[in-house]
PATOR-359932 format. One record per residue: x, y negated, z negated of N, C-alpha, C in turn. Coordinates in steps of 0.001 Angstrom, whole numbers, padded with zeros to 6 digits, always signed. Layout:
% PATOR-359932
XYZXYZXYZ ...
This chain:
% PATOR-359932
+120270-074379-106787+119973-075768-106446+118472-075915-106218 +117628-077144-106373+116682-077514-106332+116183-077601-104941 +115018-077708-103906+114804-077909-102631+113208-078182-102828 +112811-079229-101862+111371-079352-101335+110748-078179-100604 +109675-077820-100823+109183-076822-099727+107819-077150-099562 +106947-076795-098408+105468-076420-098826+105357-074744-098194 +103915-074872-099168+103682-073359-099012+102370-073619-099381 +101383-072445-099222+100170-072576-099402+099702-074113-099334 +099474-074812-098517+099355-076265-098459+099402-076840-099785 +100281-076719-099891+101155-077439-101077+101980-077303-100890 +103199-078967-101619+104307-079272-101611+104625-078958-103184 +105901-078219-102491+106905-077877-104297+108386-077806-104119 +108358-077631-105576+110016-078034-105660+110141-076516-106121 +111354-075378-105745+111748-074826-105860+113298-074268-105838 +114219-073421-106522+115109-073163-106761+116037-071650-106085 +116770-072380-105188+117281-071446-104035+119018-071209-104135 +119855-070255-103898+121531-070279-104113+121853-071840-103708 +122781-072016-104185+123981-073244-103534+124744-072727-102072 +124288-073319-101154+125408-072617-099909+126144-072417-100384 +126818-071276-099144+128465-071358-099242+129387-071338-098433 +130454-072264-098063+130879-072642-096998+130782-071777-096166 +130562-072180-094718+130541-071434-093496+131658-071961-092166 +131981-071436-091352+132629-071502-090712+131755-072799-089516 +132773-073809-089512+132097-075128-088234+130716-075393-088882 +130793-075543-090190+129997-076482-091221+130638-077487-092132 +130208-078210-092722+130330-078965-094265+129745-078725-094985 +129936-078713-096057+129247-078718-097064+129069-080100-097940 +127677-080325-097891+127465-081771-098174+127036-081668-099482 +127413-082468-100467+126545-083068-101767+125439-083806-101758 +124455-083884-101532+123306-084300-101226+123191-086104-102177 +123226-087395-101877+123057-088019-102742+121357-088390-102858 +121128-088075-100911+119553-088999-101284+118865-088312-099648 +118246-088440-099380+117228-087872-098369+115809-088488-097934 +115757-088877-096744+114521-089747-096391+113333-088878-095834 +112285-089144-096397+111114-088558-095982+110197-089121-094557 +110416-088039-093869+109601-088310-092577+108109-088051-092807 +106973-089018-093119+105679-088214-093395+105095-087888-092772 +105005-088153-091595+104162-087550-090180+104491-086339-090289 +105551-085517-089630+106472-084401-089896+106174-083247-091029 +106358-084155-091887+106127-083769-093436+105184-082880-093913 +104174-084356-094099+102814-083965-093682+102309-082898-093281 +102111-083165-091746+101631-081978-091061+102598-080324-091122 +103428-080300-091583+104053-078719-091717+103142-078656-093130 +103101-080049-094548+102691-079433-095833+100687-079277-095154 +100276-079276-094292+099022-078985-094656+098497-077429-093192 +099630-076809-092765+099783-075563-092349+099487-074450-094012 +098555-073552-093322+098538-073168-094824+099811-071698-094856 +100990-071952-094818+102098-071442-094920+101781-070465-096512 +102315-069005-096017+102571-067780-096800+104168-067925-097326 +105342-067945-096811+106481-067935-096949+106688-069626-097225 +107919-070340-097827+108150-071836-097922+108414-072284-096885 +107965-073321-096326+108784-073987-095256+109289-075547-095913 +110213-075269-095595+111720-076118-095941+111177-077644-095314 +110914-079153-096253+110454-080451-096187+112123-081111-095820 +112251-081822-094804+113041-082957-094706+113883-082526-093448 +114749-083495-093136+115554-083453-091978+116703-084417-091900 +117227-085317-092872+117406-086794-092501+118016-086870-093776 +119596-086895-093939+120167-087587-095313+121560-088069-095619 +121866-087867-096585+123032-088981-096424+123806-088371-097819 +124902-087936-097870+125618-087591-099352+127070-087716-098994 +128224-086724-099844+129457-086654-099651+130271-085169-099383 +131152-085390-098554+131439-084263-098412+131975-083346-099415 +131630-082481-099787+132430-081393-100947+132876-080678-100655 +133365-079996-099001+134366-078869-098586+133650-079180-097071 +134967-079793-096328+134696-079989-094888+134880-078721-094039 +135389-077932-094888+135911-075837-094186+136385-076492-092849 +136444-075568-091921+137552-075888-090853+137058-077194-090320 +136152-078464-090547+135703-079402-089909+136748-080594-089916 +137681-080473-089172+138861-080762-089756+138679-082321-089467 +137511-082994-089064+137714-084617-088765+136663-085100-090369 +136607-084283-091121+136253-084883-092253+136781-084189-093221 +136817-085400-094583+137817-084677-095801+136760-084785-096861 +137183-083991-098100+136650-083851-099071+136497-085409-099528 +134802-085788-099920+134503-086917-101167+134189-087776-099593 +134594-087804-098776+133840-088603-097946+132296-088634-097568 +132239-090331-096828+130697-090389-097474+130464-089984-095471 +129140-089082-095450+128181-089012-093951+127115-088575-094614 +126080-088869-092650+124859-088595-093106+124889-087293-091843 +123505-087017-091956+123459-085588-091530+121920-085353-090903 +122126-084541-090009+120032-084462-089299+120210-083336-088888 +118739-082387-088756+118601-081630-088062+118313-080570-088804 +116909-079733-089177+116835-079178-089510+117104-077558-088392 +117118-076563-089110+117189-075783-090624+118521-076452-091470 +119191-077041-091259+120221-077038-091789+120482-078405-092683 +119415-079568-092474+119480-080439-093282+117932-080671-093937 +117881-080711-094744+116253-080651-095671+116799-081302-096971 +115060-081369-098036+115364-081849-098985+115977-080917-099975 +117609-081046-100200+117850-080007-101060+119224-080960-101463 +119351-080239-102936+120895-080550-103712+121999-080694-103133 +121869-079394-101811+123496-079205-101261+122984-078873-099525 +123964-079117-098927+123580-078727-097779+124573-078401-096677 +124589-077335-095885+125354-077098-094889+125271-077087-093373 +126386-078281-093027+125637-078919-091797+126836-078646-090793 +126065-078476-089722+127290-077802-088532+128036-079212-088181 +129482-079558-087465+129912-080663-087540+129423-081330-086345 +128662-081369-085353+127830-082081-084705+126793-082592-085192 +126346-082364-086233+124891-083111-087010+125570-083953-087792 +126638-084372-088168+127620-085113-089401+127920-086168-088451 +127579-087738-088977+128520-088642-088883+129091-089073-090174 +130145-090087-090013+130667-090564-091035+130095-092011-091108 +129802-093075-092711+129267-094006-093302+130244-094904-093696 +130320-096044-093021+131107-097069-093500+130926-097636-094889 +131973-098266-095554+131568-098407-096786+130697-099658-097020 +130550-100359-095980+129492-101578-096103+127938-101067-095316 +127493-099560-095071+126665-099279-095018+126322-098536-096211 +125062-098482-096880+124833-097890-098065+123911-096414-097698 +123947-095361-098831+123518-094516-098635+121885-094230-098236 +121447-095323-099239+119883-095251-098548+119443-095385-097096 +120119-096484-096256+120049-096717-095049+120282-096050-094357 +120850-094992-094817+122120-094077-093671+121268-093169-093994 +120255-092427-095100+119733-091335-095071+118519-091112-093690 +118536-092291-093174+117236-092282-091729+117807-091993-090977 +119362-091410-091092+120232-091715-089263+119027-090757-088735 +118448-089666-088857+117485-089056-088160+116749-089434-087419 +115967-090245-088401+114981-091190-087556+115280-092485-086839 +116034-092526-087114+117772-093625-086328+117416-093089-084997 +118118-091880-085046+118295-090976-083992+116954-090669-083194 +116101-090307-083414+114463-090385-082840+114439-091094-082078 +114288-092869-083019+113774-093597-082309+115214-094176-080855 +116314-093930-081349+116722-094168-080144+116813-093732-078990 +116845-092154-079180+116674-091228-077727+115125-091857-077607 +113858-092166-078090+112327-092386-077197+112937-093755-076286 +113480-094755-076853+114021-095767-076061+114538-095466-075047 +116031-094240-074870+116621-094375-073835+115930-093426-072890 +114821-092585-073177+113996-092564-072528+112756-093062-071630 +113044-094207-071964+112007-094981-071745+112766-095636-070351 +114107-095476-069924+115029-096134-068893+115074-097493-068851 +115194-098512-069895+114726-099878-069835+115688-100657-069178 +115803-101636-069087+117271-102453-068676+116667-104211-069509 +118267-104567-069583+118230-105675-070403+116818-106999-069202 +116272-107272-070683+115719-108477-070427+113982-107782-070107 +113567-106596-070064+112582-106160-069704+111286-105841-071168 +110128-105938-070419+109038-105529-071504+109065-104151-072423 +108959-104016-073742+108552-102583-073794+107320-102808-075045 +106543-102058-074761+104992-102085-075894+105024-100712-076540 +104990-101131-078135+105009-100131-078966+103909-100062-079685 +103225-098728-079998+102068-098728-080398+101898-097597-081626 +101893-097821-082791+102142-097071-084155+103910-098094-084825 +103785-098245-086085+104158-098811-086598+104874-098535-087998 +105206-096952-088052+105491-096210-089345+106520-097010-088852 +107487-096069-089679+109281-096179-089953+110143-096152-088687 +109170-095111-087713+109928-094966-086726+109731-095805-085734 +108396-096070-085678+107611-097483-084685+108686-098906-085126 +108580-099263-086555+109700-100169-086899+111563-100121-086463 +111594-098907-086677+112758-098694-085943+113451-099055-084435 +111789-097996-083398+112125-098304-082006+111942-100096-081885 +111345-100879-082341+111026-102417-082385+112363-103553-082690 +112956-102721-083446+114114-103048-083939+115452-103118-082803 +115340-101621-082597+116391-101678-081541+116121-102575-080230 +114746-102128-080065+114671-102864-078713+114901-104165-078751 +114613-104866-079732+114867-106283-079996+116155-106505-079910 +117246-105243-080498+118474-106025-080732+119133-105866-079453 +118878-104888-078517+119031-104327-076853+118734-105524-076098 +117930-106626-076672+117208-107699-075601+116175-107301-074986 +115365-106768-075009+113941-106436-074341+112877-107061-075457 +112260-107243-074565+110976-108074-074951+110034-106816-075826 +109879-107296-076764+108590-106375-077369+107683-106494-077838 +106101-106152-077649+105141-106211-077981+104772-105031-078470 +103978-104915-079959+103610-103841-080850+102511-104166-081702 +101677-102825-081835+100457-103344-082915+100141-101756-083312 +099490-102149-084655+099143-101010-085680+098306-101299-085991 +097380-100007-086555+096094-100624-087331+096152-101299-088847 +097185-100587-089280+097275-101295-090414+098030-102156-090398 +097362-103245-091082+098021-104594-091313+099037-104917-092129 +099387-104360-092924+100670-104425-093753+101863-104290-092742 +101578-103314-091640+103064-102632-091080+102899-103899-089716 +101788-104659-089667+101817-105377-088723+102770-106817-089560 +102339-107423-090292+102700-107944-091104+104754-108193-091463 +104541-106448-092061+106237-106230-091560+107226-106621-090822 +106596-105989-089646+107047-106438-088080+107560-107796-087745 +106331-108724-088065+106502-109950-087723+107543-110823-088362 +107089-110093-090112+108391-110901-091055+109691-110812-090627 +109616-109283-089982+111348-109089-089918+112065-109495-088323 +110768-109351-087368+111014-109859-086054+109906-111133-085557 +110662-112282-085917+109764-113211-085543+109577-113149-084021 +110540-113103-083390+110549-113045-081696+109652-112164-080833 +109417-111029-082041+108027-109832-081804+107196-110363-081333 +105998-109918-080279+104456-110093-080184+103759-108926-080641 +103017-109579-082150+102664-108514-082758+100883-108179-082548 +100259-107641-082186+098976-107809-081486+098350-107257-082469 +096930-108050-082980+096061-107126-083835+095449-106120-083521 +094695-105964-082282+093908-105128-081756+094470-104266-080290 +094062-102934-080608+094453-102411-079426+094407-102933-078306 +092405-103251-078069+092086-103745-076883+092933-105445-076218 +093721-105542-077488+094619-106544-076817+095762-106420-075791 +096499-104733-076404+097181-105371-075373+097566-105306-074132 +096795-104380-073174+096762-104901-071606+097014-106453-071515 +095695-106946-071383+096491-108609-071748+097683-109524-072096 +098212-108907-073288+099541-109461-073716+100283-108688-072942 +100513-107574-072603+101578-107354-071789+101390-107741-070492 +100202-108435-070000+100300-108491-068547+100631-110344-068315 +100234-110461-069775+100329-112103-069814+102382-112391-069961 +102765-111572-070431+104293-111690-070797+104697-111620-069708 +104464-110558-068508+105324-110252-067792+104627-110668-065946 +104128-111735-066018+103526-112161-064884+102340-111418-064069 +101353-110775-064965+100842-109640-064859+100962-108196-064400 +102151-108016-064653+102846-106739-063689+102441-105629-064907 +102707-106239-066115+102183-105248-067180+103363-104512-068141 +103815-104084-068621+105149-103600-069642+105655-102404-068601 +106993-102696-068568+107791-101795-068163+108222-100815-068890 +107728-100484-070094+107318-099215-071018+106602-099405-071713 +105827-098287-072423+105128-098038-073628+105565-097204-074196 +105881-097120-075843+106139-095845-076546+105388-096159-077251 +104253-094425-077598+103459-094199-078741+103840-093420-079366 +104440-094274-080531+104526-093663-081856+103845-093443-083061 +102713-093340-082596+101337-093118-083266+100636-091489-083046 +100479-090891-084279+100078-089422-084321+098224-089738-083910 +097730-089125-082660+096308-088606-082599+095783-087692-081825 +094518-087617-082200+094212-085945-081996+093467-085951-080977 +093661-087240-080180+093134-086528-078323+094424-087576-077518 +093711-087983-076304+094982-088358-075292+094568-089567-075614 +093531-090441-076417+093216-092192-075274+094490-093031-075609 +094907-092728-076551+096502-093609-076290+097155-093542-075069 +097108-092497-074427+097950-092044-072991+097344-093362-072313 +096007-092535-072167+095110-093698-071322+095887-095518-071027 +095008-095502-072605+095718-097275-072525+096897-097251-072538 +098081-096481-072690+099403-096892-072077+099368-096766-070304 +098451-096240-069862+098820-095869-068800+098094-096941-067766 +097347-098050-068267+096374-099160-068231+097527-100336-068024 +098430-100369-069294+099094-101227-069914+100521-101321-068922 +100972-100191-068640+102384-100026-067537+102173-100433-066473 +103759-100782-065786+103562-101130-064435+103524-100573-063713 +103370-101065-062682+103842-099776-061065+105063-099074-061460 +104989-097817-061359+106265-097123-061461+106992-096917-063055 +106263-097771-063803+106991-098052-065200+106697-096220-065917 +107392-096367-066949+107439-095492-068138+106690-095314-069285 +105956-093725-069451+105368-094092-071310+105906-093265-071461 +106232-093246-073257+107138-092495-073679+105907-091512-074551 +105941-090211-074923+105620-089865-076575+106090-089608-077302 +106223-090290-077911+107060-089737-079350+106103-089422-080955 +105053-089776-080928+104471-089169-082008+103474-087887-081738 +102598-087269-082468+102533-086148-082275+100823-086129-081813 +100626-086200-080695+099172-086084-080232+099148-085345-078703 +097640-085138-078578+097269-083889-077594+097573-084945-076033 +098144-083924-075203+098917-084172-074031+097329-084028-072980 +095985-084764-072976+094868-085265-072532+094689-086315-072001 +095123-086820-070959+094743-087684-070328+094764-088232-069074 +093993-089309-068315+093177-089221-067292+094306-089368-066152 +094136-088536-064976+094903-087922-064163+095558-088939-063363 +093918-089964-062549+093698-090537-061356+094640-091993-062464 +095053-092243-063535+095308-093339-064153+096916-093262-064098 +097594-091747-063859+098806-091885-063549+099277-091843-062086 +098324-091645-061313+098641-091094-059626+098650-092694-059520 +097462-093738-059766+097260-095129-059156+098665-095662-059494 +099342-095672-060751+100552-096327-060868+101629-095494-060749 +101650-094163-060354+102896-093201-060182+103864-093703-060505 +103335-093570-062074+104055-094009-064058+104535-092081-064120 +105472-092647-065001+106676-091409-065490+106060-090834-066667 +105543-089976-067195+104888-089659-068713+105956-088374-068994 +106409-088820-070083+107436-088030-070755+107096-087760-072114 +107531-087104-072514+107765-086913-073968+109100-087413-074781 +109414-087483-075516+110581-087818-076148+110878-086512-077559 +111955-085434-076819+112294-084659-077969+113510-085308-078918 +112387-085508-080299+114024-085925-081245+114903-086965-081232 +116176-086252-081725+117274-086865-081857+118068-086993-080194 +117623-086192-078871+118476-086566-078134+118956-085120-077624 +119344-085174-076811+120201-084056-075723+121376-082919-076699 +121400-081351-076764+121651-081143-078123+120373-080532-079119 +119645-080728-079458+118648-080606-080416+117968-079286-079828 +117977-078445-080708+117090-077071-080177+118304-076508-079981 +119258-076530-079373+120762-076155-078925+121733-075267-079540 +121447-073988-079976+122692-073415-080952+124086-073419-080474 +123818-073282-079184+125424-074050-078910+126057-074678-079248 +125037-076129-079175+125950-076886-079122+125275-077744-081251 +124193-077126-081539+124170-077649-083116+125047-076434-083936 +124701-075378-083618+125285-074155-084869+126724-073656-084651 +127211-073952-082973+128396-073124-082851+129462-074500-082639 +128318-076130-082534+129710-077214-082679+130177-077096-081341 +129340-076635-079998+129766-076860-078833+129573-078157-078323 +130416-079345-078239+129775-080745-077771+129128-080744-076219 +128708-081665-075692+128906-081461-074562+129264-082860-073946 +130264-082245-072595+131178-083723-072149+130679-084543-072178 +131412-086118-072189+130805-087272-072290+130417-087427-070824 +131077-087367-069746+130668-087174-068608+129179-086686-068023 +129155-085884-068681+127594-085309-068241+126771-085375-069187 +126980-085777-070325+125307-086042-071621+126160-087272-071796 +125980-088042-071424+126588-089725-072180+125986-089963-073681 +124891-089432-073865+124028-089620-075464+123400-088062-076033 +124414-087765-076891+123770-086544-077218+122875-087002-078847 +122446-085791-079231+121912-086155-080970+123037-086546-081630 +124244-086205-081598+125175-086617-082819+125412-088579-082256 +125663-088102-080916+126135-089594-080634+124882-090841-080983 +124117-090509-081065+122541-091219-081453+122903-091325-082561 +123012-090554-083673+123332-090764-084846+124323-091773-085078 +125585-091740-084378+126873-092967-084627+126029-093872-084280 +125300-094177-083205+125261-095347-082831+123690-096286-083755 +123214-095408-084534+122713-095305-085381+123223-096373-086664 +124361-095463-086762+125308-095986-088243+126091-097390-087706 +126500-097437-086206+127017-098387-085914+125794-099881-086148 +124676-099305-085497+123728-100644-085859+123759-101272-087005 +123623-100398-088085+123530-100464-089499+124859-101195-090111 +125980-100947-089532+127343-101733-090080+127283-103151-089363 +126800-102898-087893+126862-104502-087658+125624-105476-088218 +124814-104519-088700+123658-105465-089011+123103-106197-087843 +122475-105048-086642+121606-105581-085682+120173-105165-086600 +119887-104207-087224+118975-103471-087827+119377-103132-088965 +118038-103296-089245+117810-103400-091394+116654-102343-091320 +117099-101977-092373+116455-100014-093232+115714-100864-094189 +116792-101352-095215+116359-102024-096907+115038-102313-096525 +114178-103502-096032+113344-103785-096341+111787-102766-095838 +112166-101839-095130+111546-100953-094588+111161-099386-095858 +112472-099683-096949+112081-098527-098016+110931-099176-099108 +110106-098777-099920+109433-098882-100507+109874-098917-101512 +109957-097197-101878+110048-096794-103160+111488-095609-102960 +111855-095513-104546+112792-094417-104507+112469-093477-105534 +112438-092479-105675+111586-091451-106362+113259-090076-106604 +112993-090171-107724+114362-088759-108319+113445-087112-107934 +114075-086486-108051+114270-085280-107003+112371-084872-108014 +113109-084673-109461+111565-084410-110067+110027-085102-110736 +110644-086383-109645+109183-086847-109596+108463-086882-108068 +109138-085917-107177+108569-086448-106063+107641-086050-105548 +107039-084982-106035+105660-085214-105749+104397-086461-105642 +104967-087507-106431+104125-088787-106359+104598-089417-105345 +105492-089220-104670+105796-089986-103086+104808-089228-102067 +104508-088170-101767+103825-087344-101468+102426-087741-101440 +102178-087801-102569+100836-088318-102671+100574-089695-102406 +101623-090506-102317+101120-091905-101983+100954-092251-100671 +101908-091352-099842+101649-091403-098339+099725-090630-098099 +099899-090096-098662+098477-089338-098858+097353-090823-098668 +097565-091348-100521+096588-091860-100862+096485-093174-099950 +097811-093886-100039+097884-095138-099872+098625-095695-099011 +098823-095365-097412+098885-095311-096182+099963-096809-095968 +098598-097733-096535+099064-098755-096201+099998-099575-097211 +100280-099159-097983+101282-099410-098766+102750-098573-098933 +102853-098132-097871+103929-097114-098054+104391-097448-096372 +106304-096622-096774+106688-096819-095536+107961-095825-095626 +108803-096319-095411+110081-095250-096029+110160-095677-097193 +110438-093902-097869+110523-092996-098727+112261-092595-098786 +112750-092813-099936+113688-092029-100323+113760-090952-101196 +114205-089653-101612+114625-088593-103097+115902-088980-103287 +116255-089127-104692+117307-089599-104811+117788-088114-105531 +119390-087246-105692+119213-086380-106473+120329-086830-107541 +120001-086360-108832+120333-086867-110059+122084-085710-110427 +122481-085615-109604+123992-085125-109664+124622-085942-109233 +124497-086779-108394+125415-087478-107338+125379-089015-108053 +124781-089071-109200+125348-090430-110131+126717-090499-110432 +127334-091033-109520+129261-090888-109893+129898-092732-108879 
């Protein structure tokens, strides 16, 4: 079977066995797979000796559920979590990374449950409650995502990007949004929304290479409020700015409670609903559930769709052309049926 990799900072397509069923796996037919480029990215420009395996996030049919006995052969799920889900032909996924796809959700949409899943654990990290502020700051797929939910949750949201296209986005698809052009805006807008008390969260979902995002989230929050991180930048910033508002600074790992976990991803150990109320798999349903009720829309968020052997030009367009790009699909050319 075919698979994405990079290696020597370069991205390639290379040719690896077909799994073969394993015990408290599936075996998935791969139809299509969404590209995370932040992620992506930064593993393809590690200058890697051995391949490291591109993707995390997809969506196909089942071709041998082996003992996974709550799914049958030809059924449609999507799937997260690498080592075990990447860009490849076939894939074998432990049955906690598997949900199942309604038939009025389509496969492209469903290939993000990943980033589904992301952006909803940074939210429920964020501890919000209905009717409250939250300010989002980066505006990829996943920034669109957390904006999305929060909107459909009822919280107020204010968000801005540098690029204007993804600002643009935003607004088309959430008129109710406050979409801010400039950083230095929004202390202001959030303090103007919320009687100057200031946003009762921030999530930065914006990748940079020192702390001042911390900063101005930490400017921007209220007494006591929450910032989340969820994109990938240096943990730098000013001390006396979290003691004055004794603000919560967290990180946000992933998909959710679970993740890192061989327990409970490789050996299919759940854990009670009682004590993890939201694990990664359950992020994922509730993921697919958005997507069937149509609180949240994927479609207008994909760009382009690119077949398994042209995708190197998706690659490069996130490269070249930033602002014209957003989600990315591989489509693979077996699963035409």
């Amino acid at each position: 079977m075919r698979v994405i990799v990079a290696k020597g900072g370069m991205i390639l397509t290379e040719t690896e066995p077909k799994p073969a069923p394993k015990a408290g796996h599936a075996l998935i037919q791969t139809v299509c797979s969404a590209i995370s480029p932040g992620t992506e990215l930064m593993i393809a420009r590690r200058p890697n000796e051995r391949p490291a395996a591109l993707g995390y996030s997809a969506a196909g049919y089942v071709a041998d559920p082996g003992d996974c006995g709550e799914f049958a052969v030809g059924q449609r799920v999507a799937c997260y979590g690498g080592p075990y889900v990447r860009h490849a032909e076939w894939l074998s996924v432990p049955r906690n990374l598997v949900v199942p796809i309604p038939e009025s959700v389509g496969f492209e949409e469903a290939s993000f449950v990943g980033l589904g899943a992301i952006a909803i654990h940074a939210l429920r990290k964020a501890a919000l409650h209905f009717g409250e502020t939250v300010a989002v700051v980066g505006l990829g797929i996943i920034g669109q995502l957390v904006c999305q939910i929060a909107h459909a949750a009822s919280f107020q949201v204010i968000a801005h990007d540098l690029i204007p296209e993804r600002r643009r986005k935003l607004q088309a698809m959430l008129p109710a949004c406050t979409v801010v052009e400039r950083l230095d805006e929004m202390g202001a807008v959030a303090g103007g929304s919320t009687g100057g008390a200031g946003a009762d969260a921030v999530l930065l979902c914006a990748n940079s290479a020192d702390g001042s995002l911390i900063d101005h989230a930490l400017r921007w929050v209220r007494d006591r409020g929450h910032v989340v991180v969820v994109g990938d930048m240096k943990m730098d910033f000013n001390r006396s700015l979290l003691f004055a508002k004794e603000a919560n600074l967290t990180v946000s790992k992933a998909g959710g409670p679970g993740r890192g976990d061989p327990g409970y991803e490789l050996h299919g150990n759940d854990y009670p609903i009682g004590f993890v109320r939201w694990t990664e798999g359950r992020n994922m349903g509730e993921y697919i559930r958005l997507l069937e009720n149509r609180a949240i829309r994927i479609e207008p968020l994909i760009y382009d769709q690119y077949p398994l052997q042209e995708v190197l030009g998706a690659y490069g367009k996130y490269k070249e052309l930033p602002e014209q790009t957003m989600g990315m699909v591989i489509r693979y050319d077996h699963t035409n049926r």
